[in-house]
N, C-alpha and C positions, 0 to 999 in steps of 0.2 A: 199670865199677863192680863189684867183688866184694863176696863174701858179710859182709867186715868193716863196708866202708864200710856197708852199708845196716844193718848191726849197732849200727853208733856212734850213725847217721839216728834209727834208735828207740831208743836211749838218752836220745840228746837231748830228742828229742820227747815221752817219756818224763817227762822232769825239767822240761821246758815245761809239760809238761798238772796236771803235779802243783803246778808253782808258781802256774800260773792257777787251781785249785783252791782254794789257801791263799789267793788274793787274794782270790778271789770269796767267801768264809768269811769273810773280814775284814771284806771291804765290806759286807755283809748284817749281821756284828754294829754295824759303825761306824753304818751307818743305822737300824740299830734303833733304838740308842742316843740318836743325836740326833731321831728321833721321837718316843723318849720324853719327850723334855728338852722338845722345842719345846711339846706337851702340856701338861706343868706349868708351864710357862713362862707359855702364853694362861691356865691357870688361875689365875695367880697376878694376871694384871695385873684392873685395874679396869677397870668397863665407862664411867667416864667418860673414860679413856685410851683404851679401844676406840671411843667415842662420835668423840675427837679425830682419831684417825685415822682414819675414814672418812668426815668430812667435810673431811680433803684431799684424800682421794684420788680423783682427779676422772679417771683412768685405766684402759681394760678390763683390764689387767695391768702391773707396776711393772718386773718386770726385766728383760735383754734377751734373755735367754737363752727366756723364758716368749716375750716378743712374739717370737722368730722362729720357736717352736712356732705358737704362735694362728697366724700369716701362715699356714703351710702344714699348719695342722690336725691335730698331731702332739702326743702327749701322754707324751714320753720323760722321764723321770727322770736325775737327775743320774749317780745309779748304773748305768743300764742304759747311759746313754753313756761311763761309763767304763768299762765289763763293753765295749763293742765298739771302746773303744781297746786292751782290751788285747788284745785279739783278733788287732787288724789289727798289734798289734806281735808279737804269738805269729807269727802269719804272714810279716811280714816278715824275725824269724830265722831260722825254719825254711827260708824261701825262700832266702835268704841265706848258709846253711848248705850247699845241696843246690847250689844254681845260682851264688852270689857276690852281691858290694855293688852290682853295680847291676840286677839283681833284686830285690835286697829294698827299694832306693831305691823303685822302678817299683811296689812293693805299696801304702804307703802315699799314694802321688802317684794312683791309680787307685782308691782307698777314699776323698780329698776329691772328685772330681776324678765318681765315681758319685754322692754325695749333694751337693755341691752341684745334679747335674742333678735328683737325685730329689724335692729342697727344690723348686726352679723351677719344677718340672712341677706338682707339688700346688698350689703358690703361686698361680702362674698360673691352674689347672682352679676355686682359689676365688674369685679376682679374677671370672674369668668369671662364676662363679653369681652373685656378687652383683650384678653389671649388670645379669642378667638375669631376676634377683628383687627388684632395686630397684624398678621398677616397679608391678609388681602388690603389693608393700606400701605403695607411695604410694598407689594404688588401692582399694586398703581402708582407708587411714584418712581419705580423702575421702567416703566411703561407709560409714564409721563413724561421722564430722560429718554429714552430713547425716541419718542418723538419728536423731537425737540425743545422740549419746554426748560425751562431755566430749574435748578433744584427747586429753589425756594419755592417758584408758582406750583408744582409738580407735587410740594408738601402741602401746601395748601390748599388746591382742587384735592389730594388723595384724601385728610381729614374732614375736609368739606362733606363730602360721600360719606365715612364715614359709620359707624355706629353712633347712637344720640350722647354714648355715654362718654365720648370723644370728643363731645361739644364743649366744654372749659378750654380745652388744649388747643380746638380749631380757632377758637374765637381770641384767645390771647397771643395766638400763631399767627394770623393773619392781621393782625394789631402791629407784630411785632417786624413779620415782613415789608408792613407797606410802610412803617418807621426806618428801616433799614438796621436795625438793632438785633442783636446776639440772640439769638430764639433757641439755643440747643438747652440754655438753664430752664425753660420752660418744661423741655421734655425730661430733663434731670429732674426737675419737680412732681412733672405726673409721675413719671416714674418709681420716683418713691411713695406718692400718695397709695399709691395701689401694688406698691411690691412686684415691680417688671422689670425684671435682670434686662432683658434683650433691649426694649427702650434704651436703656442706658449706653448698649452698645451701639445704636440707630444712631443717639446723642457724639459720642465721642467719633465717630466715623464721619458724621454730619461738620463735627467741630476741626478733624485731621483734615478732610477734603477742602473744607474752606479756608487753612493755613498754608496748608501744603502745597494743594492743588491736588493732592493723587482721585482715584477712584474709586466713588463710593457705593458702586454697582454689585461686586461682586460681592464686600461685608451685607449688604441687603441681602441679596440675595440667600447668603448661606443662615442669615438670623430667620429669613421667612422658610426657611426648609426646616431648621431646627424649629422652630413656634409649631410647623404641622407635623411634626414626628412627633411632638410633646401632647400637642392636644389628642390625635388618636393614641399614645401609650394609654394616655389619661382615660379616653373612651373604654379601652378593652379593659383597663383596670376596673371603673367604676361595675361594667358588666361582670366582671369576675367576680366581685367579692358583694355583689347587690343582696345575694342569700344572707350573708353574715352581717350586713348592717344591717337588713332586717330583723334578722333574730336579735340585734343588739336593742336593738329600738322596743321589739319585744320586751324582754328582761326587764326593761328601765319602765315600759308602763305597765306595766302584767301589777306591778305589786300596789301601785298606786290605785287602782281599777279596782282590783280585788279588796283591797280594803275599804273603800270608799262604799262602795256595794255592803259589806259585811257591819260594815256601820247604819246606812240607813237602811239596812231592811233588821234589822236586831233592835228593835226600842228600849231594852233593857240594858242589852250591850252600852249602847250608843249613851244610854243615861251612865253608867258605871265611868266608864270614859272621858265623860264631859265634863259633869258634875262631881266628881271626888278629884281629890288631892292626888291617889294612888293612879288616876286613870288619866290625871293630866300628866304626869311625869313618863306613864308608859307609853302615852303619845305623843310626847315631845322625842322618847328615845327614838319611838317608830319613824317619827319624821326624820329623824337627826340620821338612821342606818338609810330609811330609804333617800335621802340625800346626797349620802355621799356614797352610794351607790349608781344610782345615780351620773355622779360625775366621774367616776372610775370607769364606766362603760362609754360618759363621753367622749373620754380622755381616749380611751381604747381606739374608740372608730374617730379619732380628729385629725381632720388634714387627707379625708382618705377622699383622691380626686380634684385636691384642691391646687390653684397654682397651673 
């Protein structure tokens, strides 16, 4: 590579950074704008129109986009996720420019491919907390009824307390109590948001006592014995088989490492490889075995500890 090419390199990148600049100036006035609007927009409607929509709206959040935030606790704006598409498409030119098209293919395929794990990861670490904070808020509102407190205030101070990741459901909870309005479809909601059987049962128990009148003390009770027999199974399990997901985890990077390693320390290798036709094809096969390798070993250790 001579003094041109890397000349032309920052030309481009150049004209790249300048047009993500213009974008980004655009996008900041477009969102202003429509800031503005949606502002006079709520001013302008009536509050028996606001009255109407909130009592359907029987959901901790409406769109999908919002519900795959809440899942993994993530509070991105529309704009900031298009501020990091264009990003990864600024990068995939550039890459693409410097290196070729299937470089810059490999950039955007490695940018889902990172957030999808990084979504899973969060997702997961909150499914967990709320098993493990289901409990002790079933716990206090058994012990909010037995001191006298009314159910309703009794769910409300117990979510109040709380883990932070409880905070949707407190705050649409306590909305929907001091309305005087049906709050068990809220916990039908979380509930499904994050896959919690028991929730569910808290909901319909909540829903029977408040028809019926019977009592909702003893089904608590039996859901907060079963949530801690479930979490420590889950403790001695995750302990038991810790040797074997390591070694799993092993296997699936050992060959990635190793190779990578045998490529940049082989200058000849690594030319043979890179540069011929025969050596792009026998590392595309490489990539393609260590890939779905890979996901065979994911697959193996998935779900172990989870729930």
């Amino acid at each position: 590579m001579d003094a041109e090419f890397f000349l032309s390199a920052a030309k481009n990148v150049a004209i790249l950074s300048i047009f993500f600049l213009v974008g980004q100036w655009w996008l900041l006035r477009f969102r202003s704008r429509q800031i503005s609007k949606r502002h006079v927009d709520a001013r302008l409607k009536s509050s028996i129109a606001d009255a109407q929509v909130e009592e359907k709206d029987v959901k901790l959040v409406g769109s999908r986009f919002e519900r795959l935030q809440l899942k993994a606790g993530l509070e991105l704006e529309k704009s900031s996720l298009f501020l990091m598409m264009l990003s990864v498409i600024a990068a995939a030119l550039l890459i693409g420019f410097l290196f070729g098209v299937l470089a810059a293919i490999f950039v955007p395929v490695v940018a889902i491919i990172f957030a999808a794990a990084y979504w899973s990861f969060r997702y997961q670490r909150r499914r967990r907390a709320v098993f493990e904070g289901l409990p002790d808020v079933i716990d206090d509102v058994v012990r909010g009824v037995d001191a006298g407190r009314s159910l309703e205030q009794a769910l409300v101070d117990s979510f109040n307390d709380a883990a932070p990741v409880f905070s949707p459901l407190s705050f649409r909870l306590r909305s929907a109590v001091e309305a005087g309005r049906d709050y068990t479809d809220l916990m039908d909601d979380f509930a499904r948001l994050y896959s919690v059987p028991p929730l569910v049962f808290v909901a319909v128990a909540l829903r029977t006592s408040s028809r019926f009148g019977s009592s909702v003390r003893p089904v608590l009770k039996k859901v907060s014995q079963a949530l801690r027999s479930q979490q420590e199974m889950r403790r001695e399990f995750i302990a038991a088989t810790a040797e074997i997901r390591f070694t799993a985890v092993a296997f699936a990077v050992l060959p990635v490492g190793i190779g990578v390693g045998l490529v940049s320390m082989n200058e000849s290798f690594r030319h043979v490889l890179l540069d011929t036709d025969t050596g792009n094809k026998l590392l595309g096969v490489s990539i393609g075995f260590v890939v779905v390798g890979v996901l065979i070993i994911s697959r193996m250790v998935q779900g172990v500890g989870r729930g």
